[in-house]
N, C-alpha and C positions, 0 to 999 in steps of 0.2 A: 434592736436598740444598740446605740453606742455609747451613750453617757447617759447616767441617770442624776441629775443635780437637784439641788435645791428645791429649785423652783419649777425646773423642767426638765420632760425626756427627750432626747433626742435622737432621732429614729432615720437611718439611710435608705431612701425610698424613692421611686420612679416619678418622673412628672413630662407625660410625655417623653416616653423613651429616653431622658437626660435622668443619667444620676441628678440625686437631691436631695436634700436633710428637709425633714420636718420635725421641727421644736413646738412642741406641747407644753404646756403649761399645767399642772396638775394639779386639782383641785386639793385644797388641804380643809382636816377635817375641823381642826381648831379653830377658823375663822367662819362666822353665821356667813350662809350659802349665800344668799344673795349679795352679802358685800364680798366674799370669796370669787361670785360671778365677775363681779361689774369691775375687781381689783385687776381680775385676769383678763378681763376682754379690756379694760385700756393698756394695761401691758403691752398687750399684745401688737396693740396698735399704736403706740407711742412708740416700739422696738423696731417694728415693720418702715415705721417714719423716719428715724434715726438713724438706720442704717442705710437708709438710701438718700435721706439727706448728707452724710457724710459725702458721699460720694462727689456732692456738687463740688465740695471743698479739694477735688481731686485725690482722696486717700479710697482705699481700697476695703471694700466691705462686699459680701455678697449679694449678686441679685433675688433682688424679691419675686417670688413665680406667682403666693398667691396666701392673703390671709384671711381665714377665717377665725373673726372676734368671737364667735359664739363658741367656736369650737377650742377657743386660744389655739390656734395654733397658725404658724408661719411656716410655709414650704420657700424653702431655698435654695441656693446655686449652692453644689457641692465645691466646696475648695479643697484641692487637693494639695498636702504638704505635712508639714509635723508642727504639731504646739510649739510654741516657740518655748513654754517651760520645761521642756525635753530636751532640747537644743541650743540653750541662752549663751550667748555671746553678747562681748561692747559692743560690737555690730549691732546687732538683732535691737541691744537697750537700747542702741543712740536713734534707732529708726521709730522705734515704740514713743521716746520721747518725743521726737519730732510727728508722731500720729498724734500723742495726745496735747501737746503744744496749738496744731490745727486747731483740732475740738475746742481747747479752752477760748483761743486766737476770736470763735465764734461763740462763745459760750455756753459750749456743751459740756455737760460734767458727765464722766463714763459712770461714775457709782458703785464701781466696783473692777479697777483696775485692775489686771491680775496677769501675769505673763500665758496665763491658760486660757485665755479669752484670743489672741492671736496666734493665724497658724503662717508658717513661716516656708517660703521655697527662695524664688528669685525674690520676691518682697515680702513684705508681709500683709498680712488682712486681717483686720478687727471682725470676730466671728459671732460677738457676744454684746450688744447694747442694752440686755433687757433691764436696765434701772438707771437709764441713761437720762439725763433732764436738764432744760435749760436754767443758766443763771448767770450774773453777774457779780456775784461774789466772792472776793478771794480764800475763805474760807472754803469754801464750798470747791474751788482749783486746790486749793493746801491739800484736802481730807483725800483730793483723786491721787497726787501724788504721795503722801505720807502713806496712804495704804498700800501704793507701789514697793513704797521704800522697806515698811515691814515687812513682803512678802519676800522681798530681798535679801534682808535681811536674815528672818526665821528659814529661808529655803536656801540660799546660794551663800552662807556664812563666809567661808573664803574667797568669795569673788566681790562679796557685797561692795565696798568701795569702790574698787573698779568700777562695776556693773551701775549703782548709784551715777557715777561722777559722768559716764557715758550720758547716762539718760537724762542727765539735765546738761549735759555739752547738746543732745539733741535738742531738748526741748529749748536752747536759749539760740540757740540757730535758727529756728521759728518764731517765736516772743520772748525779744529779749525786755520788752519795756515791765513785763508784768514779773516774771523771775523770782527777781530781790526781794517784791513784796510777798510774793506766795513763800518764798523763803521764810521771810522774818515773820510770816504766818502761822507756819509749820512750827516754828521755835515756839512760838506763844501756844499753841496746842499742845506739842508735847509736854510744855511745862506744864501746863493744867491735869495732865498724868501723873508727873510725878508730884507733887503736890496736892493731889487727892488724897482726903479720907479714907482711909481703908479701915 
């Protein structure tokens, strides 16, 4: 095993003599088994789809070797590099935004954008789709990057602007016509925070 997350583990393992990760999905005990089942076998298969749909957009994700929806689980191309939240640089942000600029470009929302989902050498590679979903609303492009920004934020305190201001220089290099509005999007979100009930 190399990472144990959330949602899944993920396990370094042969597929025909090629290194390879295989991502399991792990049943949880709090949700009734059968919709537990049926949550994780489309998972699985909505993740398997995503990350090789990306690819057609020319961004970089690993190949799919082979999924098994009953088993949740996706055997994949090993990429080899370091998390890009190991090694973040404006570099590294401005190419991140410019990945998820693509996605949104075709209205894929990541759902959970996180500098640890990407691992990083000569480029980088989005390693991580599992809550990835289509849509056309700008709220839904806001929520991908505002959760960038916090993680920004709460992890890289003294880079944060910097590192912010890269990753929307990337991402408006990509789509510059949508930007402004997932901006003044953002704003209206956050304000709905601070202005909550507590």
């Amino acid at each position: 095993m190399l990472f144990k997350g959330a949602e899944s583990n993920i396990y370094l393992t042969n597929w025909y003599d090629k290194m390879a990760i295989s991502k399991i999905r792990i049943p949880k005990a709090y949700r009734q088994g059968t919709l537990d089942e049926d949550l994780r076998r489309r998972r699985t298969i909505s993740e398997s789809r995503m990350l090789s749909l990306a690819k057609k957009f020319g961004l970089r994700t690993p190949y799919i070797y082979f999924v098994d929806p009953l088993r949740a689980e996706i055997v994949m191309e090993f990429v080899p590099g370091t998390q890009a939240s190991k090694v973040l640089t404006s570099t590294i942000c401005s190419n991140i935004g410019k990945f998820v600029s693509t996605l949104h470009l075709h209205n894929i929302i990541h759902g959970d954008l996180t500098p640890t989902n990407f691992i990083t050498n000569r480029k980088i590679t989005m390693v991580d789709m599992g809550l990835s979903f289509y849509s056309r609303r700008m709220e839904d492009k806001a929520m991908d990057i505002r959760l960038f920004k916090e993680i920004l934020k709460s992890t890289f305190h003294n880079s944060f602007s910097k590192f912010f201001n890269e990753f929307l220089a990337g991402y408006q290099s990509v789509n510059s016509k949508e930007l402004e509005k997932i901006l003044q999007r953002i704003d209206i979100i956050e304000s709905r925070k601070r202005y909550a009930v507590t």
